[in-house]
C-alpha positions as MATLAB code, in Angstrom:
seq = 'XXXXXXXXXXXXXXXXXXXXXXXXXXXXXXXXXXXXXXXXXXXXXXXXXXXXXXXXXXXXXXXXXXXXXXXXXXXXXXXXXXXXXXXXXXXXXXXXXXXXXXXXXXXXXXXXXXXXXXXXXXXXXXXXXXXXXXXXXXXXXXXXXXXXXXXXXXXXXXXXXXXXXXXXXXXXXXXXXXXXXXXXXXXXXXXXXXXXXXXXXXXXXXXXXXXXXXXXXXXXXXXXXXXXXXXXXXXXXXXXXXXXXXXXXXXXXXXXXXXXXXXXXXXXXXXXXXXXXXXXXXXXXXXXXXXXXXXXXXXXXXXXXXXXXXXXXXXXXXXXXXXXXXXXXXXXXXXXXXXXXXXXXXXXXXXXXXXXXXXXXXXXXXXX';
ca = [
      -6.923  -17.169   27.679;
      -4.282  -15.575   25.443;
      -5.326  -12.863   22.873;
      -4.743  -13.696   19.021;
      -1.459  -11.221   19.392;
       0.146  -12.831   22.064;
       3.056  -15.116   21.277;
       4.518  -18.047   23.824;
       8.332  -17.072   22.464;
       9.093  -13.418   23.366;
      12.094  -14.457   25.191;
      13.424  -15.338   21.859;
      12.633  -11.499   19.962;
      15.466   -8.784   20.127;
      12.886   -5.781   19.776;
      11.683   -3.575   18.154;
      10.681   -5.881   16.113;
       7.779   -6.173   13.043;
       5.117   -8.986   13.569;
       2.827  -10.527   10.676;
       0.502  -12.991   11.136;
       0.160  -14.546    7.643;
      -3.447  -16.435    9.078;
      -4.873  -13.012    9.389;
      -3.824  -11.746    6.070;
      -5.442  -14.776    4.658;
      -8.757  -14.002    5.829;
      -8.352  -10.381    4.842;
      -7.579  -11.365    1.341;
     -10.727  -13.279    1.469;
     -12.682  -10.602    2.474;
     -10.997   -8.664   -0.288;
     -12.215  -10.687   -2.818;
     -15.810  -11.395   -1.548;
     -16.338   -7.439   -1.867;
     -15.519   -7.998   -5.482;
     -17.587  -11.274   -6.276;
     -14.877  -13.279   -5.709;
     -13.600  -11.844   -9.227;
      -9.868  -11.760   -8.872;
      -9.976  -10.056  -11.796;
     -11.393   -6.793  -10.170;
      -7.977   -6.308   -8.099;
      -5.039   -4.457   -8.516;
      -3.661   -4.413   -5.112;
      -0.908   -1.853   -3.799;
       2.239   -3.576   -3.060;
       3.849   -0.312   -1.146;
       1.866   -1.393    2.294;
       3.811   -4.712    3.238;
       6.799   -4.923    0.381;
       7.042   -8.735    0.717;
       6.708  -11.340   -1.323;
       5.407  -13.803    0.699;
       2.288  -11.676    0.710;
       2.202  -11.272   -3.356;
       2.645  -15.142   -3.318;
      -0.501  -15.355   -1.102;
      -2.517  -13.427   -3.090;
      -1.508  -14.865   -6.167;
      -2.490  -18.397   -4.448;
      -6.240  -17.334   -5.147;
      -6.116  -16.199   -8.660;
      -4.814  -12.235   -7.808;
      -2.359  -11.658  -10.688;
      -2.542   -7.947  -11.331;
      -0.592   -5.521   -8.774;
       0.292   -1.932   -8.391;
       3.873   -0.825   -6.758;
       5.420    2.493   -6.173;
       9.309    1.885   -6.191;
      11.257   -0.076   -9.082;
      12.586   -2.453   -5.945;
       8.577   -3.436   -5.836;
       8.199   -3.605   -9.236;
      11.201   -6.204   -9.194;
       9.830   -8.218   -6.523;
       6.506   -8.155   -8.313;
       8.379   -9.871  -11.693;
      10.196  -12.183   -9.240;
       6.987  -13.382   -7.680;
       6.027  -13.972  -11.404;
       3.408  -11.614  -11.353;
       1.148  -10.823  -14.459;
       0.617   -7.252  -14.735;
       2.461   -4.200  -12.949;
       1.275   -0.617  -12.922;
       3.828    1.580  -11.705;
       1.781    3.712  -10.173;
       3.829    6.838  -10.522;
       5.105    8.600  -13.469;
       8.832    7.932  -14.056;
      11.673   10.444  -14.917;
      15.381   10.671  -16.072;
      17.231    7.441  -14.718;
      13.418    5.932  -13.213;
      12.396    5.082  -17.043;
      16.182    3.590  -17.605;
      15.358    1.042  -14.673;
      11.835   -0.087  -15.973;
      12.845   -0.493  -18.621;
      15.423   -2.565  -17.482;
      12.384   -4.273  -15.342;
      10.633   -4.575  -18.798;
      13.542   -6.888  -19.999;
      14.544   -8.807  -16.845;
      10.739  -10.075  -16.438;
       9.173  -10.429  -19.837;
       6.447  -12.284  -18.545;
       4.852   -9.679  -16.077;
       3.394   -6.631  -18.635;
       4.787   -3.337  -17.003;
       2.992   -0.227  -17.433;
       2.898    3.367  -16.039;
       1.368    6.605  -15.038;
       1.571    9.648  -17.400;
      -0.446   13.373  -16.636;
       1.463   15.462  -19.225;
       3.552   15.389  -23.136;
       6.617   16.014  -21.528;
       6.628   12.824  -19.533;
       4.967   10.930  -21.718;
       7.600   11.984  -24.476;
      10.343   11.135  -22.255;
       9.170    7.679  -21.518;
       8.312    7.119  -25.145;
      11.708    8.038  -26.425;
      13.561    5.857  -24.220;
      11.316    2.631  -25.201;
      11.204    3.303  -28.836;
      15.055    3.502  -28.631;
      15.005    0.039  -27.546;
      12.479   -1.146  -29.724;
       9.455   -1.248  -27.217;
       6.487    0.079  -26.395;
       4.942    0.614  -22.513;
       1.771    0.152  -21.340;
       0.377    3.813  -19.949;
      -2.114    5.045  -17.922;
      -3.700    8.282  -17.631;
      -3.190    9.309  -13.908;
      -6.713   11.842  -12.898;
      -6.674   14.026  -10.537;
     -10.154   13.887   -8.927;
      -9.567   16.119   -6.137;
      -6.115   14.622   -4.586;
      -4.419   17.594   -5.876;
      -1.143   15.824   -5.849;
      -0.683   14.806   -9.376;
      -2.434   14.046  -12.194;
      -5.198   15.309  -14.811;
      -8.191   16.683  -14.504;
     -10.541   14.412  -16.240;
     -11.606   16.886  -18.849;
     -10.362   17.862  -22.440;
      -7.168   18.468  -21.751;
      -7.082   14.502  -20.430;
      -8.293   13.403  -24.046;
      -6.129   15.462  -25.945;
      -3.062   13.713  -23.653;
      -4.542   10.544  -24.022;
      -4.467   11.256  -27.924;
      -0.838   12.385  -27.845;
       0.222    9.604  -26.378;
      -1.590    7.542  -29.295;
       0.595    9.384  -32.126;
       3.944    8.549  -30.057;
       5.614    5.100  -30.887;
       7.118    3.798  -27.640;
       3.925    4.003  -24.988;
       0.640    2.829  -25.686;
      -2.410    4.307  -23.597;
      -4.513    1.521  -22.554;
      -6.122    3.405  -18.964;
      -7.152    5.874  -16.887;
      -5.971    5.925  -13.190;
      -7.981    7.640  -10.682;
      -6.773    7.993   -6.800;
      -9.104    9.525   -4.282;
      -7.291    9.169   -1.030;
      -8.212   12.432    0.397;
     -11.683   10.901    0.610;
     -12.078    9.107    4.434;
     -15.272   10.643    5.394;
     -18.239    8.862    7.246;
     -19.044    6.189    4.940;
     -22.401    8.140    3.222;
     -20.293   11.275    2.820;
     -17.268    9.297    1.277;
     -19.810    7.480   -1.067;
     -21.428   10.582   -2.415;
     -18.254   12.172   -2.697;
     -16.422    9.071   -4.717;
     -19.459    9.126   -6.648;
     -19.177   12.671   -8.011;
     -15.375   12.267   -8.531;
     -15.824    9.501  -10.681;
     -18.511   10.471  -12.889;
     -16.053   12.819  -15.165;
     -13.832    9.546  -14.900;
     -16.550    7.522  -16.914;
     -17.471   10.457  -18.909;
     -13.935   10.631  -20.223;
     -13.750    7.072  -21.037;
     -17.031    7.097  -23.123;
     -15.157   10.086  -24.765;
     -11.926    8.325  -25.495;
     -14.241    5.441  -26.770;
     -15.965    7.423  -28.992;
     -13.201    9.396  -30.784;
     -10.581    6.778  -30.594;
     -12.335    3.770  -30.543;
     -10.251    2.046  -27.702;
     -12.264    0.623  -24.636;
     -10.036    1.893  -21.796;
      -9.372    0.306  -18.507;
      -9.889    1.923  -14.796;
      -8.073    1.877  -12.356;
      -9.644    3.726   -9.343;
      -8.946    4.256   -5.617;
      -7.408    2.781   -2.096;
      -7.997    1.558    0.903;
     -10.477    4.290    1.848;
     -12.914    4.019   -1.404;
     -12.304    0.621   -2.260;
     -16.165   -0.795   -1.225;
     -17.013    2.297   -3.024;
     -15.506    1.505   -6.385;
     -15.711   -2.374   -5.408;
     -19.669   -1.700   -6.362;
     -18.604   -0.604  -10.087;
     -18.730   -3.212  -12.680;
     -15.246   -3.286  -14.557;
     -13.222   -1.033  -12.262;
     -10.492   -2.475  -11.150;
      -9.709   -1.684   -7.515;
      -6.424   -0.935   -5.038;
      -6.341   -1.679   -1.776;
      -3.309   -1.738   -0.344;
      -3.950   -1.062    3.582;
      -6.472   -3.532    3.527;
      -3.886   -6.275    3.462;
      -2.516   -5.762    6.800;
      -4.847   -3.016    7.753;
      -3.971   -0.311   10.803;
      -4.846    1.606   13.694;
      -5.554    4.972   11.585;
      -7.872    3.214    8.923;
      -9.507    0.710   11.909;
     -10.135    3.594   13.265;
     -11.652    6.294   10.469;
     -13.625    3.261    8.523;
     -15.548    1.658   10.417;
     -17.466    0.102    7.509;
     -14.454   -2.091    6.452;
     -13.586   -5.094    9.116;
     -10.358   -5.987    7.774;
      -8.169   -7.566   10.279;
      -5.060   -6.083   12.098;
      -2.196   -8.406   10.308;
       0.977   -6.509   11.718;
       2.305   -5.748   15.277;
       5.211   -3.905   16.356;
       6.762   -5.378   19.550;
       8.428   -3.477   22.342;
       9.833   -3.450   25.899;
       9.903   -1.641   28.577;
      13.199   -0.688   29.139;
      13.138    1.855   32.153;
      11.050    3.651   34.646;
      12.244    7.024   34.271;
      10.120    8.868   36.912;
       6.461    8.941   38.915;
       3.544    7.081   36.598;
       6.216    6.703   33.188;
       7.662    3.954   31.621;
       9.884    4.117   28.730;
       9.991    1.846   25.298;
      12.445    0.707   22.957;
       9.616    2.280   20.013;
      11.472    5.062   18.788;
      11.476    7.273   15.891;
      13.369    4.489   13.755;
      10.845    1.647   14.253;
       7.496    3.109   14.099;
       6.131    5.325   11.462;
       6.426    9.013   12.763;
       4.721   11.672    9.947;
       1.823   11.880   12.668;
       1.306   13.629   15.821;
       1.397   11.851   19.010;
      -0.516    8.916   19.623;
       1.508    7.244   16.864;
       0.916    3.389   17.940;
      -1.749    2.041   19.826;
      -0.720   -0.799   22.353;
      -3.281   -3.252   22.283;
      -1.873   -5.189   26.521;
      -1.667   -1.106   27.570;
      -4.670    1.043   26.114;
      -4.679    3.815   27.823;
      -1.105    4.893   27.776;
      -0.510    8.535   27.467;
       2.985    8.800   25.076;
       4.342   11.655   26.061;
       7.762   11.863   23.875;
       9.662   10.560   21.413;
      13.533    9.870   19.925;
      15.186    8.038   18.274;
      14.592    4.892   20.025;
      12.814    5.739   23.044;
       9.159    6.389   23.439;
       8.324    7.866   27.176;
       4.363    6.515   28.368;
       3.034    7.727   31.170;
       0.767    5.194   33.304;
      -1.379    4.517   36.010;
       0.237    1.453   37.712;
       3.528    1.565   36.069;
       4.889   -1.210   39.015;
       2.139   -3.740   36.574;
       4.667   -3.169   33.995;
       8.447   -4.150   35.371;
      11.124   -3.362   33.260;
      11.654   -6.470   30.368;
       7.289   -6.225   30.120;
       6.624   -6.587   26.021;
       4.052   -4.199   24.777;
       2.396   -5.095   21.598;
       1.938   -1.824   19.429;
      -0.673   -0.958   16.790;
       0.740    1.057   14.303;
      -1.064    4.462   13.231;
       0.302    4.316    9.755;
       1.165    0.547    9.028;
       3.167    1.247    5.416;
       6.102    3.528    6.576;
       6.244    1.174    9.815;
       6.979   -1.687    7.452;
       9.543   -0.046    5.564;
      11.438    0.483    8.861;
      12.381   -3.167    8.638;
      14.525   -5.587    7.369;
      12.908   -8.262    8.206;
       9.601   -9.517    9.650;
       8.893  -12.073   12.511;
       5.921  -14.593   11.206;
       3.573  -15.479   13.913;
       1.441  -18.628   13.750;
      -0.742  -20.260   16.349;
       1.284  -17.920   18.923;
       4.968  -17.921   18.437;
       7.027  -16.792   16.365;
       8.625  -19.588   13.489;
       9.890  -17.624   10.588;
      11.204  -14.103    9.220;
      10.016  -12.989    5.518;
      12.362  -10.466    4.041;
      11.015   -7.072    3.796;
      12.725   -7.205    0.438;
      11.202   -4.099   -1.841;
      12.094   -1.691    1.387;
      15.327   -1.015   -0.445;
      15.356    1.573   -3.164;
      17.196   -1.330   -5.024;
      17.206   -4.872   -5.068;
      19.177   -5.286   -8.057;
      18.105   -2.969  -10.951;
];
């Protein structure tokens, strides 16, 4: 009997190549939304994991409207999907808030918004929008132990979150709070998220108090998302979840998301004594991480052994079980940087391969 990866039509795939298998995303979406009471409401989901909009379209098929995105190309393919709300979850700069704002006008039903963590920004973005006679949505971005950007959720956030109230092109409606440092054994991760957030909801009761605005909350990923799933009113942001990988399958056990995405290979050679070698290289498989990189589910216990461009040396135990032409299906580590390695993406259903979605926000520009 075949596994649910393997497809009838191989012989029809130039590889590498990137495999979805839209039936699996379905049920993760489902699961997605029964950890939220089936409240579509409650999600915000990331966008910057699969960058297609075949997948926004599926998720908007069940009542998902609101999305986050990193890039203005996913912010575009998030108005072109005719998505409702858009948090760019980043803080924009120089020619960045020219092009949302240009988003702003090209899709005025989908209400854009942003990250802010200091005046200067939050000034900037202001200017540019009062200039044209509008105002954008922002969002307080926390930092609550990330380190990267943001906040810390203390004074200094409410006396931003005040600035921003006195300046006529942004209006704060949020506070955004990313833990994805957090991916700890489930009780550890819990009591951690838990302490994280606390100054989160402290700050809002603050802001509430002195301003007399009921801000929104946008909290965490992949990692904390049954965490924060448990809060009433939080909106939540998986983004991994929707195609889910070898890294996260691995570290959070808790979650049983489905593996959505594949990256296909063949052997190509048998360069020496117990190796075989892969057309998997650098350029179609995410490669920030150490060796193993991609787990192959038809050859488990492959040692990799080294990388380029476009090779990727194994070394096996009965290497003659795997003649040159063999197709290996890979697990990615790191599924979102795999995806953005590719154009396009081969869509599987009941095992072959019918259709290619465009990976269409992997450019840094569709058209703004």
């Amino acid at each position: 009997m075949s596994s649910w990866y393997t497809l009838e039509n191989t012989d029809q795939l130039d590889t590498p190549c990137l495999l979805i298998y839209p039936d699996r995303i379905e049920e993760n979406i489902r699961k997605m939304l029964t950890m939220v009471s089936n409240d579509p409401t409650r999600l915000r989901p990331h966008v910057k994991t699969y960058k297609m909009q075949e997948v926004v379209e599926m998720q908007m098929d069940v009542g998902i409207r609101k999305f986050k995105f990193a890039t203005i190309a996913e912010g575009e393919m998030l108005g072109r999907a005719g998505a409702r709300e858009a948090l760019l979850a980043y803080q924009p700069l120089g020619p960045k808030i020219d092009r949302l704002l240009q988003l702003t006008e090209m899709f005025p039903d989908t209400h854009y918004a942003a990250l802010v963590d200091n005046k200067a920004s939050a000034e900037a973005i202001s200017d540019r929008f009062a200039a044209a006679g509008k105002q954008l949505s922002v969002y307080l971005d926390l930092d609550v132990g990330m380190h990267r950007t943001g906040i810390p959720p203390n004074e200094s956030a409410l006396d931003l979150f005040r600035f921003c109230e006195t300046l006529p092109g942004v209006d704060p409606v949020g506070l955004h709070a990313y833990d994805g440092h957090l991916r700890q054994e489930i009780s550890e991760r819990q009591k951690a998220a838990d302490e994280a957030f606390l100054p989160v909801t402290q700050l809002a009761e603050k802001i509430q108090q002195t301003t007399g605005k009921t801000v929104k909350i946008v909290a965490g990923g992949s990692p904390s998302f049954p965490i924060h799933a448990k809060r009433i009113g939080v909106e939540c942001s998986p983004g991994t979840s929707l195609l889910w990988d070898w890294g996260y399958g691995r570290k959070l056990a808790e979650q049983d998301f489905l593996h959505a995405a594949l990256v296909l290979c063949r052997v190509i050679s048998h360069p020496g004594e117990g190796r075989l070698c892969v057309d998997l290289g650098h350029k179609s498989v995410a490669a920030e991480n150490p060796f193993p990189r991609v787990h192959f589910l038809n050859l488990p216990d492959a040692v990799q052994l080294g990388q380029s461009e476009e090779h990727l040396v194994l070394e096996v135990d009965r290497p003659e079980d795997y003649p040159v032409g063999t197709v290996l299906y890979g697990l990615p580590l790191h599924i979102c940087p795999t995806v953005a390695l590719y154009e396009r993406a081969q869509i599987v259903r009941d095992g072959k391969a019918v259709d290619t979605w465009r990976v269409v926000a992997r450019d840094r520009m569709i058209t703004i």
